[in-house]
C-alpha positions as CSV (number, residue, x, y, z in Angstrom):
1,X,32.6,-3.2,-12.5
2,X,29.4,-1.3,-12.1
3,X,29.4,1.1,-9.5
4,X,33.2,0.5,-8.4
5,X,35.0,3.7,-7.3
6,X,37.9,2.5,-5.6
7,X,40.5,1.1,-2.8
8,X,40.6,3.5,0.4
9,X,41.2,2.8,4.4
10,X,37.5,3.2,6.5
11,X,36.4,2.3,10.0
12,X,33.5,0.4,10.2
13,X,31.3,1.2,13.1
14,X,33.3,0.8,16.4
15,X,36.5,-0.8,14.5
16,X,39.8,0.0,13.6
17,X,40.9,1.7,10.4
18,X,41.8,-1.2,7.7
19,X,41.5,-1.2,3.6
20,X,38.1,-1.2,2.1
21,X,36.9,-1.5,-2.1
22,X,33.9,1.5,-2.6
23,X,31.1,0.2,-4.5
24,X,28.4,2.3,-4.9
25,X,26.7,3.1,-1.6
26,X,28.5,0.3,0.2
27,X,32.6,-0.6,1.3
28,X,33.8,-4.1,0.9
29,X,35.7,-5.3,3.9
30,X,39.3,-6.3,2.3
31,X,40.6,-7.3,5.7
32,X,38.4,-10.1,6.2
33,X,38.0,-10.9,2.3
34,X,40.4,-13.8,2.7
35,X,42.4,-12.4,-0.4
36,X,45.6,-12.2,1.2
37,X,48.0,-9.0,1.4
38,X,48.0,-6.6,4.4
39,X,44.8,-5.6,4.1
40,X,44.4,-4.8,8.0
41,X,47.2,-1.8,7.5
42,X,45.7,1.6,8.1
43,X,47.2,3.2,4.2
44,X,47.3,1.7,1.1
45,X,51.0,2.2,1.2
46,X,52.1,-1.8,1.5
47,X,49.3,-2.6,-1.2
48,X,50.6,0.5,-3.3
49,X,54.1,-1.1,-3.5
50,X,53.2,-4.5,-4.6
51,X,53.0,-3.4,-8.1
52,X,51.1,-3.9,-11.1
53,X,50.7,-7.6,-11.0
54,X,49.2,-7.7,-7.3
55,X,47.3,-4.6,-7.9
56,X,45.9,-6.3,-11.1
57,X,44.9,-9.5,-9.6
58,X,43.1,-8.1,-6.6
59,X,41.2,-5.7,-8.8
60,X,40.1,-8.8,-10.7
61,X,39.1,-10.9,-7.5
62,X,37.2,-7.8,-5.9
63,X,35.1,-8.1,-9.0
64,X,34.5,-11.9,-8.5
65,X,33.4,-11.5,-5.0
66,X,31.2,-8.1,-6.0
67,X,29.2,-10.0,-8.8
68,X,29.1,-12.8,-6.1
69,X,27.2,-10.9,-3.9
70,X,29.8,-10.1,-1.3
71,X,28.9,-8.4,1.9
72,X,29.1,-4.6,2.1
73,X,29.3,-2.7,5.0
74,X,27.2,0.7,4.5
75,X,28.6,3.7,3.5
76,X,26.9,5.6,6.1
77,X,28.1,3.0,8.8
78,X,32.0,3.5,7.6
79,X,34.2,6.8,8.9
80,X,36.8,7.6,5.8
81,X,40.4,8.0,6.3
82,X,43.3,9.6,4.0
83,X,43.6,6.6,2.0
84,X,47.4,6.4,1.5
85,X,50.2,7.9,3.6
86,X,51.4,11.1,1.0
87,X,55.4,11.0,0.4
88,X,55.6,14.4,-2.1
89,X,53.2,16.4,-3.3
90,X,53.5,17.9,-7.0
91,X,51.1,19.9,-8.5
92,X,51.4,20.9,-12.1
93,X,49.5,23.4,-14.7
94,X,49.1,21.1,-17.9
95,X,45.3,22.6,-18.8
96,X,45.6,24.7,-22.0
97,X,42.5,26.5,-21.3
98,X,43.5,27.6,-17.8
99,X,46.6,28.8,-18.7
100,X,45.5,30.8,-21.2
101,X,42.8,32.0,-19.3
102,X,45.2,33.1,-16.4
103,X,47.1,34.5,-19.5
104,X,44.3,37.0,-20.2
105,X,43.6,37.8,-16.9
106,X,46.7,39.2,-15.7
107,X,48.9,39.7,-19.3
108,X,45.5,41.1,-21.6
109,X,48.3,43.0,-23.5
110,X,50.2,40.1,-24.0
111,X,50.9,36.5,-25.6
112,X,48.5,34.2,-22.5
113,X,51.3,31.9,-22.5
114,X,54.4,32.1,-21.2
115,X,57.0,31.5,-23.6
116,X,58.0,27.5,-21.6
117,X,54.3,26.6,-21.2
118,X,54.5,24.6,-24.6
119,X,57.6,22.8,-24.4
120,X,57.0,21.2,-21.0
121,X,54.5,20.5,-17.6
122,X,55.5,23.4,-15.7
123,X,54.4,22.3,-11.8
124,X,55.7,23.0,-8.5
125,X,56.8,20.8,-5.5
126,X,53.4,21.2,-2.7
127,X,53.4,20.5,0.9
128,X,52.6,16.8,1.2
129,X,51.9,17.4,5.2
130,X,48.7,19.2,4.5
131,X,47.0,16.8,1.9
132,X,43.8,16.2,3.9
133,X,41.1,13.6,3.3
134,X,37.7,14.7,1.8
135,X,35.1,16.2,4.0
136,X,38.1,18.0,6.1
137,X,37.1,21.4,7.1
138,X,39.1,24.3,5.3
139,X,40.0,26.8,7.8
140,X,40.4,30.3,5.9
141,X,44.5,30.7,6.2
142,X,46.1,33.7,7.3
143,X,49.1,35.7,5.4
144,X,50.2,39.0,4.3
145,X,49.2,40.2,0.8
146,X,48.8,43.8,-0.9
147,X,46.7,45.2,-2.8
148,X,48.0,47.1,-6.1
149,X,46.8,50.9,-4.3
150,X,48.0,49.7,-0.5
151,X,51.6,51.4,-0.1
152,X,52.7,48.4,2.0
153,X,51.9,44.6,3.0
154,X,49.1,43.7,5.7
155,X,48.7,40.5,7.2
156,X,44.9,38.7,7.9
157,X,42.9,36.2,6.8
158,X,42.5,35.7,3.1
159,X,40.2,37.4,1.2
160,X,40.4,35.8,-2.1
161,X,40.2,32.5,-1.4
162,X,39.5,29.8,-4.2
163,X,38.8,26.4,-5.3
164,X,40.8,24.2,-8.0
165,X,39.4,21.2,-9.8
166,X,42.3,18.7,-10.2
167,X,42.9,15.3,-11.1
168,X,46.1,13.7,-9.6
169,X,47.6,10.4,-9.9
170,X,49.1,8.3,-7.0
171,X,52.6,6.0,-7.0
172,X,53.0,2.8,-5.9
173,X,56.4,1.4,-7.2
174,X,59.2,3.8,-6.2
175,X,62.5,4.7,-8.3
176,X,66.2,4.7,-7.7
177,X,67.9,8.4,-7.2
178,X,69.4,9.1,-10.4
179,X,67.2,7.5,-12.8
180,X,64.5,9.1,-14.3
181,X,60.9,7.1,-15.6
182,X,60.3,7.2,-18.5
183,X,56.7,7.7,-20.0
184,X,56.5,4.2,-21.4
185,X,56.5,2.5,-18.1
186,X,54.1,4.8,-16.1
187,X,51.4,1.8,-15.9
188,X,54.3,-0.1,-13.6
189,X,54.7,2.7,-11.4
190,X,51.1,4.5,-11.3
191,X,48.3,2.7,-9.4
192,X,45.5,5.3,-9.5
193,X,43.8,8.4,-9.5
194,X,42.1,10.4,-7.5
195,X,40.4,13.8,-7.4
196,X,42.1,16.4,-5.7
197,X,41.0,20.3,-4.7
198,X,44.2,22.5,-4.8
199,X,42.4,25.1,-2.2
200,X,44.6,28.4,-3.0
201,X,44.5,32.1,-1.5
202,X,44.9,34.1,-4.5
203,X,45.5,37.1,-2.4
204,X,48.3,35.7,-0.3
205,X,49.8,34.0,-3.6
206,X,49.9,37.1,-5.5
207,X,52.3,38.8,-3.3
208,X,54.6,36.2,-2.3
209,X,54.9,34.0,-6.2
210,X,57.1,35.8,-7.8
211,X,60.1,35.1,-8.5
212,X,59.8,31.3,-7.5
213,X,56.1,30.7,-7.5
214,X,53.0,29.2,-4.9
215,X,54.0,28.7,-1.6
216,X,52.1,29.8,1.4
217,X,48.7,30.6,-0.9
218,X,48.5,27.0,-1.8
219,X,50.4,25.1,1.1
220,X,47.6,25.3,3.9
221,X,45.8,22.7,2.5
222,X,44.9,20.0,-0.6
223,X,42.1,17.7,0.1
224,X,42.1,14.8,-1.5
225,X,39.3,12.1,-2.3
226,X,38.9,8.9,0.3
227,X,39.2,6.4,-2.8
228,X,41.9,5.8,-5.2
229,X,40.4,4.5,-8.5
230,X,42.8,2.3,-10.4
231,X,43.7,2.4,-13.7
232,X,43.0,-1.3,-14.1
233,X,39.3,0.4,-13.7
234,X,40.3,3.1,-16.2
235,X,41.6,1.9,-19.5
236,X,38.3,1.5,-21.4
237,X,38.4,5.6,-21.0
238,X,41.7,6.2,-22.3
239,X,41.3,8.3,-25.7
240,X,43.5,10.9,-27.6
241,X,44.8,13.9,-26.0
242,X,44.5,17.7,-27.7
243,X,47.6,17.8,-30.2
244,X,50.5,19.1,-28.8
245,X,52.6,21.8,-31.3
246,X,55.5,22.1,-30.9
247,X,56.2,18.2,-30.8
248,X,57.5,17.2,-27.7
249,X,61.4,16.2,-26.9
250,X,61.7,12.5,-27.0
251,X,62.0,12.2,-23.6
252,X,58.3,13.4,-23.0
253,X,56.9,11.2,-26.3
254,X,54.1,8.9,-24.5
255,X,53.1,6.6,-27.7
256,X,49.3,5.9,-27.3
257,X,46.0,7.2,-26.1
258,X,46.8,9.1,-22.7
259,X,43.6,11.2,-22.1
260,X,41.0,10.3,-19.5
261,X,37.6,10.4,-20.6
262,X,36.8,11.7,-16.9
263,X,33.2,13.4,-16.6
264,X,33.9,16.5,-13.8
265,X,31.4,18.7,-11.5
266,X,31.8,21.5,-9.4
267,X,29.1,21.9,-6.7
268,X,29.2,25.7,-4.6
269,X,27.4,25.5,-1.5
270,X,24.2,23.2,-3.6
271,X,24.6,24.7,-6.7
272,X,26.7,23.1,-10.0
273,X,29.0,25.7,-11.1
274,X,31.5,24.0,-13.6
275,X,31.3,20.6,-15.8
276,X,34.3,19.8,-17.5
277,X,36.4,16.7,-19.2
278,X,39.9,15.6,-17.8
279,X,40.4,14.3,-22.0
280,X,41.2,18.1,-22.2
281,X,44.2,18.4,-20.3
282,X,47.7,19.6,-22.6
283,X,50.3,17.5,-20.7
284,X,49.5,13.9,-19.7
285,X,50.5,12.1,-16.8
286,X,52.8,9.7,-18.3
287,X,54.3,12.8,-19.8
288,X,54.1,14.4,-16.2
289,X,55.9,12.0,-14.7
290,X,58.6,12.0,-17.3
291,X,59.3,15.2,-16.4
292,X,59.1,15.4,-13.0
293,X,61.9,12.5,-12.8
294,X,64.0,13.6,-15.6
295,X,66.4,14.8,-13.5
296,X,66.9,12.2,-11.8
297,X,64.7,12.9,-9.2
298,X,63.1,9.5,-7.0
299,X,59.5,8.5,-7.2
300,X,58.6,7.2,-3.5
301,X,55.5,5.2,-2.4
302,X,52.4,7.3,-2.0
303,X,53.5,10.5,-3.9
304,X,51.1,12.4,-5.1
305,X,51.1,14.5,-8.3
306,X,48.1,16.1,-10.0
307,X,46.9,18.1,-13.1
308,X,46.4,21.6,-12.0
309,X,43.0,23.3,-12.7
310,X,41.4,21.8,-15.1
311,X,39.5,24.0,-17.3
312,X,37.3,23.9,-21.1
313,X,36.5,25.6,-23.3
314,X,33.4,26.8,-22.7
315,X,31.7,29.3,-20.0
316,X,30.5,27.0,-16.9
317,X,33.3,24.9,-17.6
318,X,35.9,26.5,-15.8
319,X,38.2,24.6,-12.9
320,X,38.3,27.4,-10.7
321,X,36.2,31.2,-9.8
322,X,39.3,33.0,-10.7
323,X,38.3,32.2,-14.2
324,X,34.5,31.4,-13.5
325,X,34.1,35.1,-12.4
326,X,37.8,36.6,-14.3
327,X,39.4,37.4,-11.0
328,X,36.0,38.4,-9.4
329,X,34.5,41.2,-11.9
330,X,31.6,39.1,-13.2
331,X,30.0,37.4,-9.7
332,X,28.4,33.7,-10.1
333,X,25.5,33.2,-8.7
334,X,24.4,30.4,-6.9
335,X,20.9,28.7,-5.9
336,X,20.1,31.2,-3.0
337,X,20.1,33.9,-5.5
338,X,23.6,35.4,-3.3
339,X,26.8,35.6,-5.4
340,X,30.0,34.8,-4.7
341,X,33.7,36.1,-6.3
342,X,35.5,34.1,-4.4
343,X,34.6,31.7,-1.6
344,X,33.0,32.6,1.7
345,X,33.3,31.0,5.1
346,X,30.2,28.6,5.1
347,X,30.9,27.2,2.0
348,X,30.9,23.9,0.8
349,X,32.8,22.8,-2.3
350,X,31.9,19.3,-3.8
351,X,34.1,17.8,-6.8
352,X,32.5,14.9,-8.4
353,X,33.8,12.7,-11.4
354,X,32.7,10.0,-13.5
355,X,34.5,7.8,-16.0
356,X,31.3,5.4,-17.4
357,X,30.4,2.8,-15.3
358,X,32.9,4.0,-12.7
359,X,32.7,6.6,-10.1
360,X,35.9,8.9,-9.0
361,X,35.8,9.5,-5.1
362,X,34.1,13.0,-4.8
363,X,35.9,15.6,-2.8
364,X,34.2,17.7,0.0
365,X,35.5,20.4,2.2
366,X,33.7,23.6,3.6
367,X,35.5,27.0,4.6
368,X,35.4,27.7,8.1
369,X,36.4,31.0,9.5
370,X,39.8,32.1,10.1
371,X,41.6,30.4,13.4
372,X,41.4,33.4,16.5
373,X,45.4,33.6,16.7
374,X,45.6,35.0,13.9
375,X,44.7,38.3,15.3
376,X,47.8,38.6,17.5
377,X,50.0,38.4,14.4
378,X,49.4,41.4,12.9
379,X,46.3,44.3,11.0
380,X,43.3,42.6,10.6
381,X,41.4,42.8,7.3
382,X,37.5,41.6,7.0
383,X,37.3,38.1,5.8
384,X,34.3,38.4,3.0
385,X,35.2,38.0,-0.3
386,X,32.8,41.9,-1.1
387,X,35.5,43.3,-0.1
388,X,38.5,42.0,-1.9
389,X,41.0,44.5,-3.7
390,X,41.7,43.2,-7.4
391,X,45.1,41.7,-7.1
392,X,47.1,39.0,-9.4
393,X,47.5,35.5,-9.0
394,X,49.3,32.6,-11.0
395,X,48.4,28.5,-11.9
């Protein structure tokens, strides 16, 4: 379907929120397509857990009615909502390139990987609460961090705060408690995917991960593109992944091609700092899901888990300015000649995707400055990335 991007919940001028199919420039009105379902819901959530059949079949007859010539209403005429109602939030590390990158970063003297990395999608469990639709402003969070030479913690607004080019995949069918997924049925439960900005403080992260990881430099927001694609859209652009040595345990065996031949962008405030592939990514997401619900653990309508930074191999192709700029000592520059380390309030960060003839949802958000409470909670620190210490960071 030429043009198609995907399902997603908009208002058309004056009108309530209901479930719309993105084509190109225009939104076609699902609620009065005459195609049955609960199209007039404001989330995907009731189409979501139909399941493949249903999702099948309406992709199929949203294609009819497109070639037909089906009324659009405009995209500029159309306010975007958070297209599905999120249930968890997972957010794994499955690019080989990033890792390693991180790797060298913060362990030059060491092996990049750490010694689990190979054997099985390391990820953590995110704050579904703050997934935000694209075009959301990003308010610079607030934290304590501390610098390697500071003899104690301060608390302000981050200073090191950074983009992450994702790509997650979103449930429809749910599971039982108690029994895991395995990878050969991910196309019953899976509907879609959808590109996803893990916004992260690196500053605040670096002080609080260890010994159990991200948690309050990642969980102030993830924004999140206004159209799910499906994978009924997709499968033409499935190919190979990278090898994977040491094989896999059985339970994470996904027999066929898994990769997504997904065409990325990063845009900084006009400028294109990154292009990259999804096909590169280690771990796939039928073997992501695998593990997430091998022990057991339920999959629920609307959950949410992406890729982590995805990253090549190549310089400009790097998911994140942690590595674009390796933790800030080599500045990017961008089209008004000024140069950034990590992001500054004013900002704009645009992720853009293409698989062919189909286009991924971007994802839009611009930094605003830090909210005034903050300053009651504690020593202020400037805001501007110029200024920021060299500190460590993880995923």
């Amino acid at each position: 379907m030429t043009g198609a991007v995907g399902f997603g919940v908009f208002s058309p001028r004056g009108e309530s929120p209901r479930v719309g199919f993105r084509v190109a420039g225009g939104v076609l009105d699902l609620a009065a397509s005459g195609l049955g379902h609960d199209f007039a819901a404001q989330s995907l959530n009731r189409f979501l857990a139909l399941g493949r059949p249903a999702w099948e079949d309406v992709v199929a007859r949203v294609g009819e009615l497109v070639s037909a010539g089906a009324d659009l209403v405009p995209l500029e005429e159309a306010t975007v909502h958070l297209p599905f109602e999120v249930a968890d939030y997972v957010d794994f590390y499955s690019s080989l390139e990033h890792a390693t990158n991180l790797g060298r970063i913060f362990r030059p003297d060491a092996e990049p990987l750490l010694p689990n990395w190979r054997h099985l999608p390391v990820g953590y469990h995110g704050r579904a609460g703050t997934v935000v639709v694209s075009g959301t402003p990003i308010v610079r969070p607030y934290g304590q961090a501390k610098a390697p030479d500071d003899a104690a913690p301060g608390f302000g607004p981050s200073r090191r705060l950074d983009f992450e080019l994702e790509l997650g995949f979103v449930v429809g069918v749910p599971s039982a408690l108690g029994s895991p997924v395995p990878a050969t049925v991910f196309r019953d439960h899976v509907f879609g995917v959808v590109l996803v900005n893990d916004w992260s403080a690196r500053d605040l992260q670096a002080w609080e991960y260890q010994p159990l990881g991200p948690f309050l430099g990642k969980s102030f927001a993830t924004s999140i593109a206004g159209w799910v694609t499906p994978l009924a859209l997709l499968e033409d652009r499935l190919v190979p992944g990278p090898p994977q040595d040491p094989e896999p345990l059985p339970y994470l065996r996904a027999p066929g091609d898994w990769a997504l031949d997904v065409e990325l962008e990063v845009e900084l405030s006009g400028t294109v700092v990154s292009r990259t592939n999804a096909r590169g990514i280690y771990w796939t997401m039928p073997q992501q899901l695998a593990h997430a619900t091998v022990n057991g653990a339920s999959l629920r309508t609307g959950d949410l888990l992406a890729s982590g930074t995805i990253s090549g191999p190549d310089a400009g192709s790097e998911g994140s300015l942690i590595e674009l700029t390796w933790n800030g000592a080599h500045p990017t520059r961008i089209g008004d000649g000024s140069t950034r380390t990590f992001l500054e309030d004013g900002d704009e960060v645009v992720f853009r995707g293409r698989a062919g003839e189909v286009e991924l949802g971007e994802v839009r958000g611009t930094i605003c400055p830090p909210a005034a409470w903050g300053r009651t909670y504690g020593r202020s620190r400037e805001t501007t990335s110029k200024r920021a210490s060299t500190t460590r960071g993880s995923n």
